[in-house]
N, C-alpha and C positions, 0 to 999 in steps of 0.2 A: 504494500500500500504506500510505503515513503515512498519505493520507486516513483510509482506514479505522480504521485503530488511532487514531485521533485522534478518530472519530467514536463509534467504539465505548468510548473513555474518558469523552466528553461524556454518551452513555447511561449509564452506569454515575454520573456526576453526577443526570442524570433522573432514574433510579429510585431516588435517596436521597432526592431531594424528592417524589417520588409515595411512598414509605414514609410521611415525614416527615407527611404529608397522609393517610396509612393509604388510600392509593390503589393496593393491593396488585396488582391484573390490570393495570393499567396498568402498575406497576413490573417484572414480570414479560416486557410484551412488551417495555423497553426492552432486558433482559439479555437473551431467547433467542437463541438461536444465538450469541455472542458469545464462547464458549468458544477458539474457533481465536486471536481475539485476545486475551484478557482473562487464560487463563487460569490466566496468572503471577500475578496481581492478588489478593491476600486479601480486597480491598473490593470487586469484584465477586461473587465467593462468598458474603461475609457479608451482599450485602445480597438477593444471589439467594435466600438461604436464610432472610433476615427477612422478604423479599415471599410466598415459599411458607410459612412458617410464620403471616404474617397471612392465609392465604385455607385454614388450616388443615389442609397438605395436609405435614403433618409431616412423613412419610419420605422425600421427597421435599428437603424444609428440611433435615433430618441429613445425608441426602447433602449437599449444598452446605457445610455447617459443617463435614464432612468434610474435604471438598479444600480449605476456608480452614485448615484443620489442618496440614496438608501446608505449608503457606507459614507460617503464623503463628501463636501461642499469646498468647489475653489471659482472663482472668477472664470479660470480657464474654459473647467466643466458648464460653468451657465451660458459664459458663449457658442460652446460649442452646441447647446442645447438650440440657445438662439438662431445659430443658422441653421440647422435641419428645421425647425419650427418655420422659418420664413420661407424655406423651400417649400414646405409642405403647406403654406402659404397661410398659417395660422399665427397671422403679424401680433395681432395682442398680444400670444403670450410668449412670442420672440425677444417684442417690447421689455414685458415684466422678466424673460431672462438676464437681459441685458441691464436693466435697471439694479437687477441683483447685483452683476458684478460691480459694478458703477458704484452700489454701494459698498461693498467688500474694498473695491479697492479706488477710491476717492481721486487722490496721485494721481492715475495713469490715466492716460489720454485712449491707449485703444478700446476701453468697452464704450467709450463715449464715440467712437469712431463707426464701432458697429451696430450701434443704434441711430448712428447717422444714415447708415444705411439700409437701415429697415425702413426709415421713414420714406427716403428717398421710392425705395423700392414700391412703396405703398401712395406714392406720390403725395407725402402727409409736409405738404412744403412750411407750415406753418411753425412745426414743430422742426423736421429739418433744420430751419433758420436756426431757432431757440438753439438748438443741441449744438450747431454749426458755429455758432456765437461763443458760447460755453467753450468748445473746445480752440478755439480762439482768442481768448481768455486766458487758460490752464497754461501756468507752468510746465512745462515738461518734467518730469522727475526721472529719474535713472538711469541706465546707461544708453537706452536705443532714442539718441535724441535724431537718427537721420529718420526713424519711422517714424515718431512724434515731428517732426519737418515736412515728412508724408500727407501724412493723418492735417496736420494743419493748415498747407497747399489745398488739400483736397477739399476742407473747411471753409478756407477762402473763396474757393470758386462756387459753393452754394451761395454764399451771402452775395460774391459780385452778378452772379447770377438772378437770383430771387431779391438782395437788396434787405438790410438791416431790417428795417421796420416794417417788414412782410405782414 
C-alpha cells in the first residue's frame, strides 16, 4: 500500500512537469484514477484541474478546483477558479472568484487584472473603468514589476478608451 501512495505522489510530481511543458493529456493520465490515494492532497487537484483547464475542458477543471477548495484557499486557486467560471460563461461568480483573491491579497495588481477582464469580457464597461482606474492607482508590490507594467498599459488603454468618468 506505501508502494502505491508513494507512486501515486511521484505522479502527481509528473504531471507538474508535463503542465510545466503544457503537456496537458499526458498530465492528465498521470493523475487519473488517483483519487483513492491522493485525494487528501490540494496539489493533486490543482494540478488535475490546471491539466483539464489547458486541454480546455473547463467544467471538468472547476470541478477539480472545487475539491482543492475543500483542503485549501490561495488567491492562485480562486483565479484559476475565475477563469474556467468565465469560460463557462458564469461571469458572476468568476467576478466573486476574483474579488476573493483581491481580497486575500490586496498588494498585487494581477487579481485586479483578471477581473478587468471579466468585465471587459462581459462588456461591463462601467465597472471595467472602476477596476481599470484602481489598478492604475496601485503600487506595484514585489518583484514582477515588468507584468505589473503589463497589467497597467493594458489598464491604461480601457480608460483612454472608455475615458475616466464612464
Amino acid at each position: 500500500m506505501q508502494v502505491n501512495c508513494f507512486k501515486a505522489s511521484c505522479d502527481v510530481r509528473n504531471a507538474f512537469d508535463c503542465i510545466s511543458q503544457k503537456k496537458y493529456s499526458k498530465a492528465i493520465n498521470y493523475l487519473e484514477g488517483k483519487e483513492s490515494w491522493l485525494g487528501h492532497d490540494e496539489y493533486y487537484w490543482i494540478n488535475y484541474g490546471t491539466a483539464l483547464k489547458g486541454r480546455t475542458q473547463y467544467k471538468l477543471a472547476l470541478e477539480k478546483y472545487n475539491e482543492a477548495s475543500k483542503i485549501t484557499t490561495t488567491p492562485h486557486l480562486s483565479i484559476d477558479k475565475s477563469r474556467c467560471l468565465k469560460q463557462l460563461g458564469m461571469y458572476e461568480e468568476a467576478v466573486n472568484e476574483c474579488l476573493v483573491a483581491i481580497n486575500m491579497i490586496p498588494s498585487r495588481i494581477y487579481p485586479k487584472y483578471e477581473l478587468l477582464k471579466i468585465y471587459l469580457d462581459k462588456n461591463d464597461i462601467e465597472n471595467s473603468v472602476k477596476i481599470a482606474d484602481q489598478i492604475l492607482q496601485q503600487t506595484p508590490k514585489g518583484f514582477a514589476t515588468d507584468k505589473a507594467d503589463f497589467f497597467k498599459s493594458k489598464a491604461k488603454k480601457v480608460i483612454d478608451k472608455y475615458g475616466k468618468n464612464y
